[in-house]
N, C-alpha and C positions, 0 to 999 in steps of 0.2 A: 561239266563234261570234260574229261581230262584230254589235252590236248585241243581241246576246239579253236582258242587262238592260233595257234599253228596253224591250223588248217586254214583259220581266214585269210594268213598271212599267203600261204603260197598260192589259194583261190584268187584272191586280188591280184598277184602278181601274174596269174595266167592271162593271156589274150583273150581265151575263149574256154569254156571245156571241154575237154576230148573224153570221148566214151572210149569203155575197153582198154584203161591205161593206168599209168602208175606212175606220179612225177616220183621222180629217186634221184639220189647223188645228191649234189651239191648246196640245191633250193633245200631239201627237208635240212641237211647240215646246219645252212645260215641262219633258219628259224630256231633251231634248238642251241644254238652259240649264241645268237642275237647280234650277227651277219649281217648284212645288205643284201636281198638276191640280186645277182646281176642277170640271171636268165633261170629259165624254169626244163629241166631235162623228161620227155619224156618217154616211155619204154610201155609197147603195146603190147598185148596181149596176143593176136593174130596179126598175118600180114593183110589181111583184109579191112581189121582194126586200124591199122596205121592207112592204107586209102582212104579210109573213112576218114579218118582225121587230115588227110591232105585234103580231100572234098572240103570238109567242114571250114581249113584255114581260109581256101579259097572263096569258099561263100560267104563269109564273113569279113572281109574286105582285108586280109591279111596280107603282107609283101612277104613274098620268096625271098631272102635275102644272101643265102647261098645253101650250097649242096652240096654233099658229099659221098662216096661211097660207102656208108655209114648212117648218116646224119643230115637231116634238112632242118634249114634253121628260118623261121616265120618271125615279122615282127608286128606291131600294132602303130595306131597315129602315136602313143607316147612313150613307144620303146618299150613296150613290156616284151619279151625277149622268150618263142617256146624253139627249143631245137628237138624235134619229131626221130628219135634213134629207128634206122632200120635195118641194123647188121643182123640183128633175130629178133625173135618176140618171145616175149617170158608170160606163160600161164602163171608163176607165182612171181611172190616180190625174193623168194628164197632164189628163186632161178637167177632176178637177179646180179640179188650178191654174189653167184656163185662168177660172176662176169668182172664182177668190182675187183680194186686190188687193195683197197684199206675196210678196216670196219669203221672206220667215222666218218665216210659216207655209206654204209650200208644203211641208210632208211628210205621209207618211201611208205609211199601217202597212195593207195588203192579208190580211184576216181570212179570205180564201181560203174555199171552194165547199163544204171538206166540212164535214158537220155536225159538231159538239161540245157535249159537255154544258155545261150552266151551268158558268161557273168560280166552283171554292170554296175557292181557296188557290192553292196553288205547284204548277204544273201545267207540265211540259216540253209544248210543244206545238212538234211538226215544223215550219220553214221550210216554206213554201211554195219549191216546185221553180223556178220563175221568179223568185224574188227571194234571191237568194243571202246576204241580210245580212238572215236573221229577217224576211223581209217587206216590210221597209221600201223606199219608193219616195221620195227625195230629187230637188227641184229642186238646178241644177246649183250655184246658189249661196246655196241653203240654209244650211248649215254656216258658209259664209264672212259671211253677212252677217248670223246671229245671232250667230257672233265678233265681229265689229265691232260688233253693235250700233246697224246698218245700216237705213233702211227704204228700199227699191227699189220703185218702185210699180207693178202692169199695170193699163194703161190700159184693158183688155181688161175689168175687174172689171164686175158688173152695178149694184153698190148706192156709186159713187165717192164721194155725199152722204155717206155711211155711215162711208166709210175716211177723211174728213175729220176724223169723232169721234175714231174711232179713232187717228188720229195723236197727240190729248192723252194717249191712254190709253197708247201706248208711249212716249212723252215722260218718262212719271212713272216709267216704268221703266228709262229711260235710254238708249232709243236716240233718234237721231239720224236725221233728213230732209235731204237736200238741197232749194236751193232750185228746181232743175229741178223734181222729183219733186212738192212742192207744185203748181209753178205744170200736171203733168200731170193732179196730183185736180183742177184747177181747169178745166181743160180738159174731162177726161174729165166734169163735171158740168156741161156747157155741151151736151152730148148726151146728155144723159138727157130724157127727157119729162116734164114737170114744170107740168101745164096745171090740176089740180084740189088740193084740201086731199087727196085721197087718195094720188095720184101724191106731195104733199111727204112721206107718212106712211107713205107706202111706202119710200122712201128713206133717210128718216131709221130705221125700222127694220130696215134691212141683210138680210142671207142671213138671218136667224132671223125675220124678218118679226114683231118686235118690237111690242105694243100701244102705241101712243102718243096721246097724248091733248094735242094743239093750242088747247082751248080758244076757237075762231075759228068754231061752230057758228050757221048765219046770217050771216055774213062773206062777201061774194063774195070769190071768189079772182083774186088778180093778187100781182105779184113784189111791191108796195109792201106787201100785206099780208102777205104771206110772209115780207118785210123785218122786219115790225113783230111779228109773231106769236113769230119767233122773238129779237126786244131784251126783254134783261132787264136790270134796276136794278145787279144785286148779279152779280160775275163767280161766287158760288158758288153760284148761282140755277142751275137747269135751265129753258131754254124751253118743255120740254114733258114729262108723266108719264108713266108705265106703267100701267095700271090692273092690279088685282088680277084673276087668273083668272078665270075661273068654276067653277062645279065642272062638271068634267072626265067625258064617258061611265064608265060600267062594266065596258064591254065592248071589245074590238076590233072591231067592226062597229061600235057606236055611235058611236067618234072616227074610224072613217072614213069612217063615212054626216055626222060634225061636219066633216071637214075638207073632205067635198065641201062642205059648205053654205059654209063659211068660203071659200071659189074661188069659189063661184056657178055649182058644176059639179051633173051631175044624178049623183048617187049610182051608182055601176055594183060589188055583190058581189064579191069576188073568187072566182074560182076555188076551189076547195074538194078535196081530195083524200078516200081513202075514209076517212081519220081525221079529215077536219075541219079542213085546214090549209089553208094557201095553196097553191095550187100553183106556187114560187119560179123562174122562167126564169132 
């Protein structure tokens, strides 16, 4: 069955299975480069879908290990690493790439509707009936341009500030930008909104919605300071830090009554089933 390795690789590397989901980005990457996963990304179908999967971390003995306005990140006893994305939820895996900003990570792996027990080893789980190769859902030039070694960029992305970093970071691994595709991140970040030090801190934190710490507190904001905020002395300096956590709820309600406060939303319970679950759409 083509693909089925793949699939055992970023199955083993989950903590648990999440129903209603799609691991995408970086884990299907490492499998098809022959990577290390460092952590397992993944991207729900409903927002009900993802309580469910915060339910699930939490009954499984998982640690909160931080959160974000974006992104909650779960770990296990041996570090196996899932970060739970909840900036939106994608009915297809097309939806999405349309959020990504390279095609060599546009793949992802469809974890399909029905439920499964925690995995705890080497486990044959059925393809899903729509996805004839173990799941998997490939942009069309996925394959060819982590062959090459490629970065192609959509302009479509939401966080372009972001996939700027990100360029040094595939850099060091050895692929390769054309000069187009720069001068499109540089475009595509000529339309983003970028009027306050939060709008730069959002940016700079990308789809994980990342803590950063600018330093520029009491600083009115304008491009000249945003210029200066982020010059630094030394090229192996960083402009700006991550701050350490906090400690993280104990509960599934409490990191999501945390992530409403983290949006500036008003808390709304989920649904609840006659066991005390989410009820998952």
């Amino acid at each position: 069955m083509a693909y089925e390795a793949e699939r055992r690789q970023i199955m083993s590397a989950l903590p648990l299975h999440f129903d209603h989901a799609y691991v995408a980005g970086g884990a299907v990457t490492s499998v098809f480069t022959g990577a290390k996963i460092n952590d397992v990304d993944l991207y729900f179908k409903s927002r009900q879908a993802f309580e469910l999967g915060v339910y699930q971390a939490y009954e499984d003995g998982l640690w909160c290990v931080a959160a974000s306005k974006r992104a909650v990140t779960f770990a296990d006893q041996s570090n196996n690493i899932a970060q739970l994305m909840h900036f939106d939820f994608f009915s297809t895996a097309e939806d999405i790439f349309a959020a990504f900003d390279f095609t060599v990570v546009m793949g992802a792996l469809d974890l399909g509707d029905v439920p499964q027990p925690a995995y705890r080893g080497p486990l044959i789980i059925s393809p899903d009936s729509t996805h004839p190769d173990s799941g998997f859902v490939l942009h069309d030039d996925f394959l060819k341009h982590n062959s090459q070694r490629f970065l192609r960029f959509n302009p479509g992305t939401r966080y372009p500030l972001a996939s700027a970093c990100r360029v040094l970071k595939y850099q060091q691994r050895g692929y390769t930008i054309g000069k187009g595709d720069m001068m499109k991140i540089a475009l595509a970040v000529r339309g983003v909104k970028i009027e306050t030090w939060d709008d730069l801190k959002d940016q700079i934190g990308g789809a994980y919605g990342d803590k950063v710490v600018l330093g520029t507190e009491g600083t009115p904001f304008n491009l000249a300071a945003a210029i200066d905020a982020l010059t630094v002395d030394d090229a192996k300096d960083e402009p700006w830090r991550q701050p350490a956590n906090d400690n993280m709820p104990g509960t599934a309600e409490g990191l999501l009554r945390h992530i409403a406060g983290l949006k500036g939303e008003q808390f709304v319970p989920p649904a609840l089933d006659a066991d005390g679950w989410p009820v998952a759409a």
